[in-house]
Steps between C-alpha positions, in 0.01 A plus 500: 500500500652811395544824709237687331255231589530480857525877518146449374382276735641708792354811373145307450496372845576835658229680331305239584554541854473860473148511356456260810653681721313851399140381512568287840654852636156633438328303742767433690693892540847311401698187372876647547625141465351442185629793327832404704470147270417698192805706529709178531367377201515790298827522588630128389332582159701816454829335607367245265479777224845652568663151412311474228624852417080653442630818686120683443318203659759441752439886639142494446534172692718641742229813533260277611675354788515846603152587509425194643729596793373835541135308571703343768630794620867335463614851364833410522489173272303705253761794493736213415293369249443825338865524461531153385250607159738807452767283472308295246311800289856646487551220197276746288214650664606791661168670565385209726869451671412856592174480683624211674800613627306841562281282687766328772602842540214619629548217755837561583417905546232390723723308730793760509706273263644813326836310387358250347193725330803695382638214367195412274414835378881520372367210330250663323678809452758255284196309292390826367893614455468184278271638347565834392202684660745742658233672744347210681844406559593829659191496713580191606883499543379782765262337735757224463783798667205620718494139660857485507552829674279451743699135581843733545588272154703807393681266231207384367299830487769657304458258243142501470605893470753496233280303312251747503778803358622270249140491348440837576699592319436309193174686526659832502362536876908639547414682850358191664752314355754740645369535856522119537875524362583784748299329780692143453819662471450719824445203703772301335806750576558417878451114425840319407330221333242715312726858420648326225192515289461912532714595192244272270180699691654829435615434138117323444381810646712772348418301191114525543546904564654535171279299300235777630676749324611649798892592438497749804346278763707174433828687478370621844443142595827368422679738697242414779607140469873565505430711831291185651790261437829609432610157319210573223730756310734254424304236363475489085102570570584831618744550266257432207201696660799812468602387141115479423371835672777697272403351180145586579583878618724508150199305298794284386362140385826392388680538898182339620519182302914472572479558856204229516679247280810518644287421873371223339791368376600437893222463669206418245191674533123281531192565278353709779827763556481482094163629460569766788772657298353453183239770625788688599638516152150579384526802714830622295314442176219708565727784658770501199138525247356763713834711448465440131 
């Protein structure tokens, strides 16, 4: 007998029992064991379902248990449950890995399990990352920092945070995107173990302020940064923020593009930092026309 087919039998016999168990706990005011039983089952046929790789009918599986627990007031096994569909819908069904996980959330919030609510909204902050829908990431990147914070999980709130400027920024939101850089690098200077990630918040940040168009502001930045920590102004970030800042006060393309390759060259730039100073250049362009 195959996988599939005793799935089927497992899930049969717990709705079965459910039906059962409903109309008896109309007369009766409750059959918590029952739906205790019907869990059990439903559970079986979605482990059932993961071997046999049916990832949809192993969550929706999976989802039942949980709603049978929550008849049974086991909150706890249905939080766990909840989490155990994510983990299944996360195969390709990202919408229902969502409400689920959204759903043992609401659990673990109610119980003062911040960490590990933190924990799962970072986990749907990172299926819509997957995704490409930008916002709903943000939003939930932040309750995700919001959780953390309020656990002292500094770490882990900063990178709910920096997540949230990186994509910020994509969006052209560069002044959110900038107070989180600032923010993050603030509380990172007087930390041994964390100070050495500064120079790439200030040169993310200075980066941000001039792909605003604002010359005058993120020259006033960078000199801001040097003054926070005196190691930034020898590091080849700050020395291509200078090299950058002068092509774009002399409108000169050609100084941009050397002083960017020759960073590259060294210490090679990713697709985000790319598209940052790619707006940058943009900025030159549009000046050099405008004096034409």
């Amino acid at each position: 007998m195959s996988d599939e087919v005793k799935a089927k039998e497992f899930l049969d016999k717990a709705e079965k029992r459910v039906k059962g168990s409903s109309f008896m706990s109309f007369f009766s005011g409750g059959s918590g064991a029952k739906f205790e039983e019907s869990a059990s089952d439903f559970t079986k046929a979605a482990n059932l379902y993961k071997m046999a790789k049916k990832w949809d009918q192993a969550g929706a599986a999976f989802q039942r248990a949980a709603e049978c627990y929550l008849k049974a007031n086991s909150k706890h096994d249905a939080a766990s449950s909840y989490v155990s569909a994510a983990n299944c819908y996360k195969k390709g069904n990202v919408a229902d890995a969502v409400i689920t996980l959204k759903a043992a959330i609401e659990y673990y919030t109610d119980e003062g399990r911040f960490s590990i609510a933190a924990k799962h909204q970072k986990e749907i902050a990172e299926l819509y990352e997957a995704e490409g829908d930008l916002e709903q990431a943000n939003a939930s990147y932040q309750i995700a920092a919001d959780f953390f914070e309020g656990e002292n999980s500094t770490v882990a709130a900063h990178q709910c945070l920096l997540k949230i400027a990186l994509f910020s920024a994509q969006l052209e939101r560069y002044d959110k995107a900038i107070e989180i850089y600032e923010r993050v690098a603030s509380a990172s200077l007087d930390n041994n173990l964390t100070q050495y990630g500064c120079k790439e918040y200030f040169f993310k940040a200075c980066l941000c302020y001039l792909a605003s168009d604002d010359l005058v502001s993120g020259e006033r930045a960078l000199q801001r940064y040097k003054d926070m920590q005196a190691s930034f102004s020898a590091t080849r970030e700050a020395r291509l923020l200078d090299d950058i800042i002068q092509a774009c006060r002399q409108n000169n393309v050609e100084n941009f593009t050397n002083a960017v390759y020759d960073f590259n060259t060294i210490s090679p730039l990713d697709s985000w930092k790319t598209s940052m100073l790619l707006k940058v250049k943009s900025t030159i362009n549009k000046d050099a026309e405008s004096v034409v």
